[in-house]
LUMGU-230163 format. One line per field, with one value per atom (N, C-alpha, C): residue number from 1; atom name; x, y, z. Coordinates in nm, 4 decimals. Example, Ala and Ser with C-alpha at 12.3 -4.5 7.8 and 13.67 -1.06 7.14 Angstrom:
BEGIN
seq	1,1,1,2,2,2
atom	N,CA,C,N,CA,C
px	1.3190,1.2300,1.3200,1.2850,1.3670,1.2900
py	-0.5690,-0.4500,-0.3300,-0.2250,-0.1060,0.0030
pz	0.7800,0.7800,0.7800,0.7080,0.7140,0.7870
This chain:
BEGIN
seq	1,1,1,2,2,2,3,3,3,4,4,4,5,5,5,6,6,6,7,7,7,8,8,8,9,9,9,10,10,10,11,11,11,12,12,12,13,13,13,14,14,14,15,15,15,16,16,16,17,17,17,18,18,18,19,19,19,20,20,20,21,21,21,22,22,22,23,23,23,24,24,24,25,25,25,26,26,26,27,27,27,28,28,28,29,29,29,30,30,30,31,31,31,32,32,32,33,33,33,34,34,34,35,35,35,36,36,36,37,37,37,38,38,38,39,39,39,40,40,40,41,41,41,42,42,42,43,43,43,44,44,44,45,45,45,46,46,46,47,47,47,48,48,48,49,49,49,50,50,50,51,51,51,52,52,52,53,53,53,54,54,54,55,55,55,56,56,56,57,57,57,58,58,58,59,59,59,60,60,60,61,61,61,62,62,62,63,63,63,64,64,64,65,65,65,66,66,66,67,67,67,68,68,68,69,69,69,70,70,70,71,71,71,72,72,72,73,73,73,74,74,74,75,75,75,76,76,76,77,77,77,78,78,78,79,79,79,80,80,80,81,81,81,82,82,82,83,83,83,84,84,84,85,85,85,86,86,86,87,87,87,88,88,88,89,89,89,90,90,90,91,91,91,92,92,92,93,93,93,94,94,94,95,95,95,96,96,96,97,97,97,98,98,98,99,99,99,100,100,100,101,101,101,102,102,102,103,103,103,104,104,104,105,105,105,106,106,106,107,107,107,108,108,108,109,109,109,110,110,110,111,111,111,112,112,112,113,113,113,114,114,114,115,115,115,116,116,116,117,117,117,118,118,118,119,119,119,120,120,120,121,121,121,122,122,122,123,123,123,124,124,124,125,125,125,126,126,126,127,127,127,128,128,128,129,129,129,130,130,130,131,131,131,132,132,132,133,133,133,134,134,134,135,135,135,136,136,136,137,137,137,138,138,138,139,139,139,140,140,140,141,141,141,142,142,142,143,143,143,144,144,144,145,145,145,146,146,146,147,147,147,148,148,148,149,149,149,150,150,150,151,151,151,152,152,152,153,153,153,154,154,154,155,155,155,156,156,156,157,157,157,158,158,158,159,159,159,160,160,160,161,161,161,162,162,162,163,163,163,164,164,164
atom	N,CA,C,N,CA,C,N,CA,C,N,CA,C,N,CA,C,N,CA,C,N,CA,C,N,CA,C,N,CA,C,N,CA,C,N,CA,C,N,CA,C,N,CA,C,N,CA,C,N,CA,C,N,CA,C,N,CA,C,N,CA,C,N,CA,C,N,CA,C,N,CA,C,N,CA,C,N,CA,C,N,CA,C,N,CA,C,N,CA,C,N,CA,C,N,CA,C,N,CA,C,N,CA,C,N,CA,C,N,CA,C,N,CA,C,N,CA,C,N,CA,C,N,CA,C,N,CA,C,N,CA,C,N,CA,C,N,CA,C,N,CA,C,N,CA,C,N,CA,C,N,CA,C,N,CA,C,N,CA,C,N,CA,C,N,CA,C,N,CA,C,N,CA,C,N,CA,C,N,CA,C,N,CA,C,N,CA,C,N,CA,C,N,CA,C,N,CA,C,N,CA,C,N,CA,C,N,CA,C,N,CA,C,N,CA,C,N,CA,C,N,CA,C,N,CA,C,N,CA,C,N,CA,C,N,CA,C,N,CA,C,N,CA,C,N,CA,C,N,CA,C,N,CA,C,N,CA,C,N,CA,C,N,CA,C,N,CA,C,N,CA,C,N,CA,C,N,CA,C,N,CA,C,N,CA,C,N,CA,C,N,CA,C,N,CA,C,N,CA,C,N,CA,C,N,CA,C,N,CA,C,N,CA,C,N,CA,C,N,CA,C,N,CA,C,N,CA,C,N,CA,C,N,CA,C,N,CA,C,N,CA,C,N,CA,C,N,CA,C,N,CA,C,N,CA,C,N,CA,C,N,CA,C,N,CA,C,N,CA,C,N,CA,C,N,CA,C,N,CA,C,N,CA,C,N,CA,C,N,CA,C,N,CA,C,N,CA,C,N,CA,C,N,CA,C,N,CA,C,N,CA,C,N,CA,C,N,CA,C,N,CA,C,N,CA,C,N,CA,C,N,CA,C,N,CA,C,N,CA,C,N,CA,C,N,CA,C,N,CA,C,N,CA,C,N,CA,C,N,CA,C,N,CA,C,N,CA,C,N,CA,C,N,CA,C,N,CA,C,N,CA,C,N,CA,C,N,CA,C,N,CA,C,N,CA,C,N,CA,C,N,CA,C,N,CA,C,N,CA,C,N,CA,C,N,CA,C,N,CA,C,N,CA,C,N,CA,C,N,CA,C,N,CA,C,N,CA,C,N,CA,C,N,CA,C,N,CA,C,N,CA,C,N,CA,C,N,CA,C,N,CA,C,N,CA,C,N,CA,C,N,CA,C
px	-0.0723,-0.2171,-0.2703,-0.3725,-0.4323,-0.5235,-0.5612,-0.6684,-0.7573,-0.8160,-0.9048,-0.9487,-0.8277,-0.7945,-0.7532,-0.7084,-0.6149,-0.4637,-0.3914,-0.2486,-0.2796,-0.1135,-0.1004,-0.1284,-0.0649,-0.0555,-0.2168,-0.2770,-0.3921,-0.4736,-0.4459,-0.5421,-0.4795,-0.3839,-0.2739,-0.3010,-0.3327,-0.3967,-0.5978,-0.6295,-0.7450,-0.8020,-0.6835,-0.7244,-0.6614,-0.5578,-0.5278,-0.6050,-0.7206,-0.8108,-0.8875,-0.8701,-0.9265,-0.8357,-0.8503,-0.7539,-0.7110,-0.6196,-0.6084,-0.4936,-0.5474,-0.4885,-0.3254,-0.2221,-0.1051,-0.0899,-0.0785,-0.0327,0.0973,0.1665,0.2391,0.2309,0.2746,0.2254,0.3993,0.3722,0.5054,0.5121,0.5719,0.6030,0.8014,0.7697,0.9382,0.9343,1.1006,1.1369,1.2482,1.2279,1.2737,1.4245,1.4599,1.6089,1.5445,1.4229,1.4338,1.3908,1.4714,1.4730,1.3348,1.2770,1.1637,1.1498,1.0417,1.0190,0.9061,0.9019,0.7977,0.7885,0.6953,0.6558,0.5591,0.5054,0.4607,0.3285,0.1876,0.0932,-0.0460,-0.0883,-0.2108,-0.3292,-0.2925,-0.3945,-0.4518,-0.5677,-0.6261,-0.7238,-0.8284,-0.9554,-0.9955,-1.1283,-1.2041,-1.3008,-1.2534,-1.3502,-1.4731,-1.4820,-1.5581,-1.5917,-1.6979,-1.6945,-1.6851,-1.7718,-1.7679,-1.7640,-1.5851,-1.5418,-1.4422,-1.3730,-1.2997,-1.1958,-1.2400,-1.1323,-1.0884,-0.9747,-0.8678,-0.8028,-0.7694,-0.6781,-0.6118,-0.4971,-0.4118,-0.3777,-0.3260,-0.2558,-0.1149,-0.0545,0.0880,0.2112,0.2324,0.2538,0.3650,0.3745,0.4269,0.5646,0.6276,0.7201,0.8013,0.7224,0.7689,0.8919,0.9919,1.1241,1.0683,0.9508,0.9105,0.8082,0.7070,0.5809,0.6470,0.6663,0.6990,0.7953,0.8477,0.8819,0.7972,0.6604,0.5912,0.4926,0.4774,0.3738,0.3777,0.5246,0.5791,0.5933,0.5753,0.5427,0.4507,0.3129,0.2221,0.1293,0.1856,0.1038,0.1705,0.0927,0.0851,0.0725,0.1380,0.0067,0.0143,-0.1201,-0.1086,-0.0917,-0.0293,-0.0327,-0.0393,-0.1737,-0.2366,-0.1294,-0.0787,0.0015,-0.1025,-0.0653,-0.1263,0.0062,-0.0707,-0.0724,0.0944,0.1495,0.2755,0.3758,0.3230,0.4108,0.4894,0.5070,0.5401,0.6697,0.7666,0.8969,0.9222,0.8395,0.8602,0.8103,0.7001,0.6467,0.7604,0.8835,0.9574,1.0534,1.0851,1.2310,1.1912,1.0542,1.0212,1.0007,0.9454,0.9355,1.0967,1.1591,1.2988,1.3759,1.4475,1.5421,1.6269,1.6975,1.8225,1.7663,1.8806,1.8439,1.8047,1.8186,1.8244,1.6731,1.5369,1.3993,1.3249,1.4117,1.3861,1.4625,1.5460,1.6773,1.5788,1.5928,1.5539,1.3823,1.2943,1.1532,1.1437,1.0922,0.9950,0.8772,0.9042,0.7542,0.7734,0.6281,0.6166,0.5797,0.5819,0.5486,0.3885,0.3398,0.1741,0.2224,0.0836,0.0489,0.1424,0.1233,0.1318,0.3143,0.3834,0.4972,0.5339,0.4519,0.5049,0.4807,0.5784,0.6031,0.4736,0.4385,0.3530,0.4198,0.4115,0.4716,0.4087,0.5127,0.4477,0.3706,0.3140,0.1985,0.1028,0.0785,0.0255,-0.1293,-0.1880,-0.3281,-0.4311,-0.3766,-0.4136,-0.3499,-0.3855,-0.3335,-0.3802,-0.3569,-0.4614,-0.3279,-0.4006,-0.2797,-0.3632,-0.2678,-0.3538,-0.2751,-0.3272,-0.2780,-0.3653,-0.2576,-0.2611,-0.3913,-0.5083,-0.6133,-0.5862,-0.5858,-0.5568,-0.4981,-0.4444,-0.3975,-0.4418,-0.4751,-0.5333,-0.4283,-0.4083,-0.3670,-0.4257,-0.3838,-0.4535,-0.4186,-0.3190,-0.3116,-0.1241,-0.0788,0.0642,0.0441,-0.0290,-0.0578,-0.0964,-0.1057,-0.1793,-0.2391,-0.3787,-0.4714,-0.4514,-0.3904,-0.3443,-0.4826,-0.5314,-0.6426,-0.6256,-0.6372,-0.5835,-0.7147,-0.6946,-0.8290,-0.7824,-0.8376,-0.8174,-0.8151,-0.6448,-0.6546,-0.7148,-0.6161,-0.7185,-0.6455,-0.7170,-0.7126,-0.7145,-0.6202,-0.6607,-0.6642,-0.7076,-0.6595,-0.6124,-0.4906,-0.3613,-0.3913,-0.3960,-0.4147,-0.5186,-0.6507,-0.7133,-0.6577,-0.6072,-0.5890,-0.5761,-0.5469,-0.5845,-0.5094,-0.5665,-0.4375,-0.3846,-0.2468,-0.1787,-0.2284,-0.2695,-0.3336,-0.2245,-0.2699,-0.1761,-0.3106,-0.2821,-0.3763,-0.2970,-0.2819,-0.2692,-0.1314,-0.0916,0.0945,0.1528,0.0314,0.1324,0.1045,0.1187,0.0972,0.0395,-0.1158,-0.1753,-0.2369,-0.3196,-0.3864,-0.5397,-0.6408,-0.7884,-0.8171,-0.9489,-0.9611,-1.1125,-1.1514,-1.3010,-1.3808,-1.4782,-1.5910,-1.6944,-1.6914,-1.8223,-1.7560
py	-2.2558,-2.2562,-2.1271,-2.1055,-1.9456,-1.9403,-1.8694,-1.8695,-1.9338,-1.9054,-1.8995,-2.0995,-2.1597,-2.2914,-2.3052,-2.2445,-2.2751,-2.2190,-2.2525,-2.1849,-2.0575,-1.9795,-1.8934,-1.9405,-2.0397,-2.1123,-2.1100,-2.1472,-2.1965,-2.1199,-1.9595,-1.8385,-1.8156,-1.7906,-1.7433,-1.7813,-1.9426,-2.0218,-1.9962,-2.0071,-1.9711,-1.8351,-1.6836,-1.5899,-1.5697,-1.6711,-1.6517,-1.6804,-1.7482,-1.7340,-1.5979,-1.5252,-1.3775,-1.2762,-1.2787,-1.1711,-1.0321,-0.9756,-0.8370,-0.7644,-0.6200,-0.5564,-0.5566,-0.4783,-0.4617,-0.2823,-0.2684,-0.1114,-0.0818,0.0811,0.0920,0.2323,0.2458,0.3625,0.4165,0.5483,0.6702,0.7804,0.8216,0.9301,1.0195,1.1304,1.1836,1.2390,1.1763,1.2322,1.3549,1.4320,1.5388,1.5473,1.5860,1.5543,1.5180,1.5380,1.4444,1.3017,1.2374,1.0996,1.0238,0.9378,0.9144,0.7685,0.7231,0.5792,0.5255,0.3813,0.3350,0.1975,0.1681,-0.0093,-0.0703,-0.1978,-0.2485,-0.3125,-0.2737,-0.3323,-0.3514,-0.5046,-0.5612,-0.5931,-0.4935,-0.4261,-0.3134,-0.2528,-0.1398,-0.1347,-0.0350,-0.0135,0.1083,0.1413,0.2970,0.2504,0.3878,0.3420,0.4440,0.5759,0.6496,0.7486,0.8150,0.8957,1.0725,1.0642,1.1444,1.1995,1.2007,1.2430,1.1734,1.1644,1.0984,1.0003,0.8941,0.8346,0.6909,0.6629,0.5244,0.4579,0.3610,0.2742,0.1706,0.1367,0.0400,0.0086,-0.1566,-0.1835,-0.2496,-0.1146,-0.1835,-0.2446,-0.3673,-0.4313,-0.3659,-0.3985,-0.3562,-0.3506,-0.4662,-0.5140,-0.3797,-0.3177,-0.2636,-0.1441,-0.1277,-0.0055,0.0613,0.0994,0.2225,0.2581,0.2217,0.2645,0.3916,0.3712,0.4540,0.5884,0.6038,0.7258,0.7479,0.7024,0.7228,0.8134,0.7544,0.7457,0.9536,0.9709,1.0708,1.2007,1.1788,1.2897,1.2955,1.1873,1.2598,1.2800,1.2052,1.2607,1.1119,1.0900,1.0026,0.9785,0.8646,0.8528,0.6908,0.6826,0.5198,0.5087,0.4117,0.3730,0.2601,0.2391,0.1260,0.0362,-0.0119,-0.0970,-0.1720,-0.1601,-0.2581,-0.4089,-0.4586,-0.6197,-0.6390,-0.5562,-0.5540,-0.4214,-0.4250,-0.3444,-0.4612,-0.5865,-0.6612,-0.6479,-0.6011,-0.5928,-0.4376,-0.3436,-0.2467,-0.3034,-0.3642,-0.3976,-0.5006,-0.5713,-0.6421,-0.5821,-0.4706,-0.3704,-0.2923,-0.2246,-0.1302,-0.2560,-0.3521,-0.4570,-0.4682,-0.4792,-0.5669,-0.4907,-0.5470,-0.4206,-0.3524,-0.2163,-0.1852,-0.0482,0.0776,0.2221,0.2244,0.1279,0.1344,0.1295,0.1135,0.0996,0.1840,0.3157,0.3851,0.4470,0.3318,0.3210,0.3183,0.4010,0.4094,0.3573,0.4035,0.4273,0.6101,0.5964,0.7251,0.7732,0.8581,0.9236,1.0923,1.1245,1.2939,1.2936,1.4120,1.4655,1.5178,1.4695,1.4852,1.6524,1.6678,1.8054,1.8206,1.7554,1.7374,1.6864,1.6396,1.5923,1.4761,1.3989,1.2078,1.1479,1.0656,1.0347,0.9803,0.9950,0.9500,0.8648,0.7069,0.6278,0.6629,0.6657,0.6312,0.5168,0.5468,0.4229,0.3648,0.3969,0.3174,0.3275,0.2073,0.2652,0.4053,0.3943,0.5011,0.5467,0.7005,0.7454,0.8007,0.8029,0.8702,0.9280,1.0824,1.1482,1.1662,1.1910,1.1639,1.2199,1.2866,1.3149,1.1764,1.1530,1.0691,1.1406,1.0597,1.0972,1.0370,0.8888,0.8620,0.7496,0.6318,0.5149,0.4684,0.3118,0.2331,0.1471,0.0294,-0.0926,-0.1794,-0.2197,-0.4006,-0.5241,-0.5579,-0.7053,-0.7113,-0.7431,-0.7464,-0.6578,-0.5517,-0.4658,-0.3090,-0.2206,-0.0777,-0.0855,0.0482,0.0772,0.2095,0.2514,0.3907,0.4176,0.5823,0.5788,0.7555,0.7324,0.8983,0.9538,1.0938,1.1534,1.1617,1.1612,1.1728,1.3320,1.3525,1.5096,1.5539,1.4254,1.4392,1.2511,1.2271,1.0973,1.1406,1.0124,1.0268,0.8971,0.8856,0.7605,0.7672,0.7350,0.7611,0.6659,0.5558,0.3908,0.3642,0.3051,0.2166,0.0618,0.0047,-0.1344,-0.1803,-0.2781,-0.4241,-0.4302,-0.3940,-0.3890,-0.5173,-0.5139,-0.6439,-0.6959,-0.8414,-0.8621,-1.0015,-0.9841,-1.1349,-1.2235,-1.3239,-1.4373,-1.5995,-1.6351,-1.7719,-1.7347,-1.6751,-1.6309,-1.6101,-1.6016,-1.5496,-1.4161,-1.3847,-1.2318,-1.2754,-1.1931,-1.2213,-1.0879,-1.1200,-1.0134,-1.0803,-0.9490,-0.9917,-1.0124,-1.1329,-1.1358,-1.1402,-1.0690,-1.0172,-1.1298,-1.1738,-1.2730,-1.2413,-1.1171,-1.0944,-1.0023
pz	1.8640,1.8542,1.9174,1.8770,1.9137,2.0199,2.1029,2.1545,2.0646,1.9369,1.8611,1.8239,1.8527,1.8278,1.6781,1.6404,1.5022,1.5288,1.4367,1.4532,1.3328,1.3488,1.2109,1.0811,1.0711,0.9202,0.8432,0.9667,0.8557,0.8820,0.9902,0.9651,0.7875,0.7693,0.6580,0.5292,0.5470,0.3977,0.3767,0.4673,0.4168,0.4343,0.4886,0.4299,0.2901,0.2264,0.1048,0.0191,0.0596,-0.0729,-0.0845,-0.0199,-0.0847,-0.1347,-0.2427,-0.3399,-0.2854,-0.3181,-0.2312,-0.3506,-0.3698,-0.4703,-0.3907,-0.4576,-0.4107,-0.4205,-0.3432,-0.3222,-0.2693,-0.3275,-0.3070,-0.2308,-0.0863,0.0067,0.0014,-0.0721,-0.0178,0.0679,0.0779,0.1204,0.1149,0.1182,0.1414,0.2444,0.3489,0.4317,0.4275,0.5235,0.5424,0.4829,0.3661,0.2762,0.1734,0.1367,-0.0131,-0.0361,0.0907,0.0681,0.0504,-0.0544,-0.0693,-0.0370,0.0695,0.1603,0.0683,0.0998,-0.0069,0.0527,0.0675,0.1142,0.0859,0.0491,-0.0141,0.0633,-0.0065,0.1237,0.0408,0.0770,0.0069,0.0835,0.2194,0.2888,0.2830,0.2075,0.1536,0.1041,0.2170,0.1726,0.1656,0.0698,0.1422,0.2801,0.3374,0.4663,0.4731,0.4146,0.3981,0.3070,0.2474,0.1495,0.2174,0.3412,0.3853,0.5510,0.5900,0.4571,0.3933,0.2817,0.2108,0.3135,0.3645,0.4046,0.3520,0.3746,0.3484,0.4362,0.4484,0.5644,0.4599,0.5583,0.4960,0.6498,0.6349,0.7540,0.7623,0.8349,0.8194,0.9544,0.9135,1.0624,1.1179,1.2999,1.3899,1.3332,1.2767,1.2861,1.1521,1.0866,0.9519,1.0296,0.9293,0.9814,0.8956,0.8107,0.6711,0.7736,0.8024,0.8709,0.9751,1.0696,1.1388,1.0889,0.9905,0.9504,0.8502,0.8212,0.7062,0.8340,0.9000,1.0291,1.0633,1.1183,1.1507,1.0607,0.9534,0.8257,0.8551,0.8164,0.8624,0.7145,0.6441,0.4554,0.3737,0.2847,0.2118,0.0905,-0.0267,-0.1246,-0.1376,-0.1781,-0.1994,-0.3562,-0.4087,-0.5283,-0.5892,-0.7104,-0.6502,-0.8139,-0.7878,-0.8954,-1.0171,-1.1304,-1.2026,-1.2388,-1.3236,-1.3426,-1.3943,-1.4812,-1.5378,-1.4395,-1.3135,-1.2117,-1.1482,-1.1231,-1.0371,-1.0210,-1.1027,-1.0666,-0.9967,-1.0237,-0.9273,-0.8381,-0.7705,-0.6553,-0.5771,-0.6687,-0.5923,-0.5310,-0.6412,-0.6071,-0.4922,-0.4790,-0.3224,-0.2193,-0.2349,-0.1330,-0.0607,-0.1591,-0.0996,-0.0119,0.1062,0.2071,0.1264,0.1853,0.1374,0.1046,0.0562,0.0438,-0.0945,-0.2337,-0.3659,-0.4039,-0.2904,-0.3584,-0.4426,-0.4617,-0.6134,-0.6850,-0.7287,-0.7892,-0.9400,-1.0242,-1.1938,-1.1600,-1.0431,-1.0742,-1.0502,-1.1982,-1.2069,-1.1730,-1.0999,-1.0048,-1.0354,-0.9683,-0.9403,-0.7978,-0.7459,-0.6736,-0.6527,-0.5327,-0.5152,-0.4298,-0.4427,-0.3783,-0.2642,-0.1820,-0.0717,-0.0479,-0.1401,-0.1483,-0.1568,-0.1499,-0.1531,-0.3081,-0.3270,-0.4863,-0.5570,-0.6350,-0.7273,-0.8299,-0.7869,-0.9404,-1.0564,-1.1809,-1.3052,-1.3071,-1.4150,-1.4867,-1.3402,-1.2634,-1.1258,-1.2453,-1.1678,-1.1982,-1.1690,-1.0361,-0.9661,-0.8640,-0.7794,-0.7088,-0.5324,-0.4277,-0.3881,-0.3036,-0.2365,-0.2289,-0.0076,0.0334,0.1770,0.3089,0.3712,0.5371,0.6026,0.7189,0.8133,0.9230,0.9003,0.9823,1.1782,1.1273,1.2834,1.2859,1.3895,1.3918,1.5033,1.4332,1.5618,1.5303,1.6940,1.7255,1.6822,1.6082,1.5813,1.5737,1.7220,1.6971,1.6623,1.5434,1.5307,1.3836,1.3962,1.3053,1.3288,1.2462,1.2874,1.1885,1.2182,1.0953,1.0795,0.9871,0.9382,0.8635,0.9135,0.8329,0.7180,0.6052,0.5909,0.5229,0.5191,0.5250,0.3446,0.2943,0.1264,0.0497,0.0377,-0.0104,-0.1848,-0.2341,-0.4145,-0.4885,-0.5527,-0.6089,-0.7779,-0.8583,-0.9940,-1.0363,-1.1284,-1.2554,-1.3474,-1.3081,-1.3975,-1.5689,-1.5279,-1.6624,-1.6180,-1.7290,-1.7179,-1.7137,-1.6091,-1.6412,-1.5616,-1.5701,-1.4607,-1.3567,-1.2551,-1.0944,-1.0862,-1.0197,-0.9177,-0.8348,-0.8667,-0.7341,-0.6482,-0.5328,-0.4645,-0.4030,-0.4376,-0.4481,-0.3801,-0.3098,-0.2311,-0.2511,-0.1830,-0.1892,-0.3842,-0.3874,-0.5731,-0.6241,-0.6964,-0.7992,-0.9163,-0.9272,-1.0552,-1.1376,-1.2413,-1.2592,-1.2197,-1.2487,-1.3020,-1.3970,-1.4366,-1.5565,-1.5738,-1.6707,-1.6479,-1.7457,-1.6898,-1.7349,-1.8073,-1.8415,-1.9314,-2.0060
């Protein structure tokens, strides 16, 4: 039980009723080697000047050498990405084993087909809890596909579906 008087569980179920896109945050470390982890924490926080945050928990072994480069890109997955989003999720050195990307300005992979892109230096990091708030200053963004992002919704993977 929490200070708050609830436990985890049921902070967990009733923040699952709010939808949250799925992003995929890279970067390459020094060799080439390109890091990638999976996070459906991500917002804009400012226009000016261009900033972003994502939050990625304490507990992550990618964050901290993502942290230490120092540059970023987020990539925001659409609706028929879910099996790349499982293959970078999952442990092990194979998470871009036959995914195709480019290279951003700046050096961190750009997936194919993402919806979009945003390409980013690491502005600052706060503590939050059993989490950090990575915030990056925004170097250039595109839109790669018009289409329908990944979203995770009450522990599942869905798309959007538009009402009018």
């Amino acid at each position: 039980m929490s200070e708050a008087g609830f436990d985890s569980a049921t902070f967990r179920r009733v923040l699952g009723h709010y939808p949250t896109g799925v992003c995929v945050i890279t970067a390459v470390e020094e060799g080439g080697a390109p890091l990638g982890m999976v996070v459906g924490s991500f917002t804009s926080v400012s226009l000016d000047p261009p900033l972003v945050a994502f939050f990625p928990a304490k507990s992550s072994s990618t964050w901290p050498r993502i942290e230490k480069l120092g540059r970023f890109c987020v990539n925001i997955l659409a609706a028929d990405q879910l099996s790349l989003c499982r293959q970078i999720a999952s442990p092990g050195p194979d998470k871009f084993r036959d995914i195709a990307h480019r290279a951003s300005a700046n050096g961190s992979p750009i997936l194919d087909n993402v919806v979009a892109w945003i390409d980013c230096t690491l502005d600052a990091v706060h503590e939050a809890g059993d989490h950090h708030i990575a915030i990056g200053r925004v170097a250039a963004l595109e839109v790669d596909r018009a289409e329908r992002p990944l979203l995770f919704f009450q522990g599942s993977y869905g798309e959007f579906a538009l009402l009018d």
